[in-house]
C-alpha positions as CSV (number, residue, x, y, z in Angstrom):
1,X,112.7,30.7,-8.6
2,X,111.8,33.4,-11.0
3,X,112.6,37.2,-10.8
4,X,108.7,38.0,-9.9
5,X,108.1,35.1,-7.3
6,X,111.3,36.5,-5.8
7,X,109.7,40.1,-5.8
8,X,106.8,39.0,-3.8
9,X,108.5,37.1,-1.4
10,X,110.3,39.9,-0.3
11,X,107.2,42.3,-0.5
12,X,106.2,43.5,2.6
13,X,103.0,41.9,4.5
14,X,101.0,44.3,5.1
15,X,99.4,44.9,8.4
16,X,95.7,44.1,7.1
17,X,97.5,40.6,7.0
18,X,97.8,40.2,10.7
19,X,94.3,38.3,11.1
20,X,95.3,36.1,8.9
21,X,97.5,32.4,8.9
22,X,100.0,32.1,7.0
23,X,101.2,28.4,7.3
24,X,104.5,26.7,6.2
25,X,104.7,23.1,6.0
26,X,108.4,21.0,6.2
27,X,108.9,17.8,6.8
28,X,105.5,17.4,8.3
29,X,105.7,19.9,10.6
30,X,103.5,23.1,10.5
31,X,104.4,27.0,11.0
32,X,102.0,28.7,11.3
33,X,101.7,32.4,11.8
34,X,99.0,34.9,12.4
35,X,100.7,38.1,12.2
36,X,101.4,38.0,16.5
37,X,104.2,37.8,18.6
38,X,104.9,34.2,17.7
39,X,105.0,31.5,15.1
40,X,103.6,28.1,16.1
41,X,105.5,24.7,15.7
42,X,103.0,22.3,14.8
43,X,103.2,18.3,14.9
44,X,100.4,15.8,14.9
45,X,97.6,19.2,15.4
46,X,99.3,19.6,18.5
47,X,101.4,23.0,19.5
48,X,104.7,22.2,20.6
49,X,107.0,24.8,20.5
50,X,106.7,28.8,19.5
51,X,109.0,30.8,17.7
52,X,109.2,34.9,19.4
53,X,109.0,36.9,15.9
54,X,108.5,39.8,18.2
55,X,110.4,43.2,19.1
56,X,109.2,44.4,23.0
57,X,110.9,47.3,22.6
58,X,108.7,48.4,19.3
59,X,105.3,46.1,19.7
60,X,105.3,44.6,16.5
61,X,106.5,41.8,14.7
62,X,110.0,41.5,13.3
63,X,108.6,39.3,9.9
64,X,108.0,41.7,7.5
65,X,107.9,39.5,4.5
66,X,107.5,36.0,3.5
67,X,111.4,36.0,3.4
68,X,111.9,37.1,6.4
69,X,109.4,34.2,8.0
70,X,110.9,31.4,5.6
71,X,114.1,32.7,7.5
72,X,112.9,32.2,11.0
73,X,111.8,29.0,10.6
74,X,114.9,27.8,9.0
75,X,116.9,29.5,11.8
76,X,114.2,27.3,14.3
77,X,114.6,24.0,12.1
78,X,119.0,24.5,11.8
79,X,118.4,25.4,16.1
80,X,116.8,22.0,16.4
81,X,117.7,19.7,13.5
82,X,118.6,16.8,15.8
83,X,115.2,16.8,17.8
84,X,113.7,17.1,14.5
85,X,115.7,13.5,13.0
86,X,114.8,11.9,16.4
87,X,110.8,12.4,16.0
């Protein structure tokens, strides 16, 4: 990965972002994220699972930047590895 994709990885989204999707696809199985409370674990178009990317205390989203989303789904996909072999 070069110096400038690194850069804008860890660039902070900015808020106008938050009606968008931003979708990450691994092993078949889709992130996606609209700048809410929660990113959604696709499989097969269906919803099965949600990841909380949000701080009550503050009302509003701990994923700042790509980085830190890349990171929450790796946390999710390390949390759950062996349900994710067995599919």
């Amino acid at each position: 990965m070069t110096s400038s994709v690194r850069k804008r990885m860890s660039r902070v989204i900015p808020d106008s972002l938050a009606n968008w999707e931003i979708s990450v696809t691994m092993d078949s199985i889709v992130y996606s994220w609209h700048g809410g409370p929660y990113i959604e674990v696709i499989i097969n178009g269906q919803a099965v699972d949600v990841i909380n990317v949000w701080d009550y205390q503050y009302g509003k989203t701990t994923v700042r930047t790509v980085n830190q989303l890349i990171g929450r789904i790796r946390q999710y996909v390390l949390a759950h590895q062996e349900a994710i072999d067995e599919r």
